[in-house]
C-alpha positions as CSV (number, residue, x, y, z in Angstrom):
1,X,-77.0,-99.2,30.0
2,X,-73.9,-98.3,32.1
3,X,-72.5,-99.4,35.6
4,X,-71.1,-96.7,37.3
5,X,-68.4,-97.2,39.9
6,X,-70.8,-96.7,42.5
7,X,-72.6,-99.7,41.5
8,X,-76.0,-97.9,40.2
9,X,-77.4,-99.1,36.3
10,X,-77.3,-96.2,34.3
11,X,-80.0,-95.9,31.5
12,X,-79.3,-93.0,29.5
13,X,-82.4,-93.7,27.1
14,X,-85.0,-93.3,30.0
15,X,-82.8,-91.0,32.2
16,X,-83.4,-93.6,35.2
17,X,-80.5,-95.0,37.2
18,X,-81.2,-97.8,39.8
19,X,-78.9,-100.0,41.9
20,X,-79.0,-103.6,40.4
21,X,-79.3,-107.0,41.8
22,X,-76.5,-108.7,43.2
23,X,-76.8,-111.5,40.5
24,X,-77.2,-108.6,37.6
25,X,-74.5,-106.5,38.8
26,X,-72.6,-109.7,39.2
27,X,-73.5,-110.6,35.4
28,X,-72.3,-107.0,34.3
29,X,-69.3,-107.0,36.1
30,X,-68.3,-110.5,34.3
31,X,-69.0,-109.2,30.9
32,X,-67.0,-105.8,31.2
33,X,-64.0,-108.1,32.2
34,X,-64.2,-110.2,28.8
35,X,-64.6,-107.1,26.6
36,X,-61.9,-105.8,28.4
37,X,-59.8,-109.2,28.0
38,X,-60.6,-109.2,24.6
39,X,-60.0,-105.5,23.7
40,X,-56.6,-106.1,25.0
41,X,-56.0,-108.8,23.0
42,X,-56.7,-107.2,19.9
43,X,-54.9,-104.0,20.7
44,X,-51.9,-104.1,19.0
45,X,-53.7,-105.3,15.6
46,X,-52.2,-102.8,12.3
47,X,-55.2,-101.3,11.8
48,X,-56.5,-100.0,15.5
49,X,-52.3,-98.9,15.9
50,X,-53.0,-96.9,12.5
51,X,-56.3,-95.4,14.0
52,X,-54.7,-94.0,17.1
53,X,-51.8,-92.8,15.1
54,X,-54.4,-90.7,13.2
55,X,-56.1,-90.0,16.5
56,X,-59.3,-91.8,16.1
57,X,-59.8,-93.1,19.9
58,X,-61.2,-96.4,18.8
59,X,-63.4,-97.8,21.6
60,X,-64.4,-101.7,21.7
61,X,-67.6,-103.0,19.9
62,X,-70.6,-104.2,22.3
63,X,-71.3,-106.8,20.1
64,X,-68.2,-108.3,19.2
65,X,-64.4,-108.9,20.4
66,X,-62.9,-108.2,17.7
67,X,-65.3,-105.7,16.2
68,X,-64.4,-101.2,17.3
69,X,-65.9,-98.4,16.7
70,X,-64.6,-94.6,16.3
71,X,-66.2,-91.2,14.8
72,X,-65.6,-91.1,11.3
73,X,-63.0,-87.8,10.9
74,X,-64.5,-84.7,10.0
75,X,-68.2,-86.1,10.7
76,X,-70.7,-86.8,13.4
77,X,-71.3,-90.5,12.3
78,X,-68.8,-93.7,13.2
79,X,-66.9,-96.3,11.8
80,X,-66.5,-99.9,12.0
81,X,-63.4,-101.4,12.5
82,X,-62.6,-105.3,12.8
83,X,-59.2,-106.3,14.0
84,X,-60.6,-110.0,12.6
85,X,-59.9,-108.7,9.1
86,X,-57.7,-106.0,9.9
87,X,-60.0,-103.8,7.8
88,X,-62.4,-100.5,8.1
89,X,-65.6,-99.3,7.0
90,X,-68.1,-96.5,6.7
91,X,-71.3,-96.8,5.5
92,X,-72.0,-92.9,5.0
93,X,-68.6,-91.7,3.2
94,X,-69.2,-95.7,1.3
95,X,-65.1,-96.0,2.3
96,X,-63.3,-99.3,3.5
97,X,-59.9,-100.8,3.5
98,X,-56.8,-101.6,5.3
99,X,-54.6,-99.4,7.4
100,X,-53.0,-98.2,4.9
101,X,-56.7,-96.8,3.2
102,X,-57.3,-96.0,6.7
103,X,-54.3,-93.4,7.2
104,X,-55.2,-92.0,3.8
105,X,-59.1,-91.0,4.5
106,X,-58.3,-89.8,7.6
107,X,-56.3,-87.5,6.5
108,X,-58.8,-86.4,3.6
109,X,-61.6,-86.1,5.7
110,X,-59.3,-83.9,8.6
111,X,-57.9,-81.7,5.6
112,X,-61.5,-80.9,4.7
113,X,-62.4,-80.1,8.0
């Protein structure tokens, strides 16, 4: 679910989009400014400076502060990335490392693309 800046919840699994509550929208509104807080905070970690370098657009986790997200290079699937451990991971292409592993499969994956 996504609050749009005209106020309205946005569910994109049930195509339905509804104004919230006061109290919900108030709720929402409070937990977009800590993931935001926290996304900055981790911003200038090695590993998410080495993912824009390689142009990977990594977006903040849902779930965590320090956990992001981006599309795997080449693919249609994502990877983890943790600014706790300053690491990578993808399940699919079974790859993982630092930034320096990072830099290196992204430029695999793109040269096979």
């Amino acid at each position: 679910m996504v609050l749009d800046r005209g106020g309205y919840l946005i569910c994109e699994t049930a195509r339905c989009f509804k104004r919230p509550s006061r109290r919900l929208s108030a709720k929402l509104e409070q937990r977009l400014r800590a993931r935001e807080a926290a996304a900055s905070a981790h911003a200038d970690a090695p590993i998410l400076i080495a993912a824009r370098k390689c142009r990977l657009n990594p977006e903040p986790s849902a779930t965590s502060s320090w956990g992001w997200s981006v599309r795997c290079p080449g693919t249609n699937h994502s990877l983890m990335i943790s600014t706790k451990d300053n690491t990578f991971g993808c399940g699919y292409c079974k790859r993982q490392g630092g930034p320096e592993e990072l830099r290196a499969f992204a430029a695999e994956r793109k040269a096979k693309s």
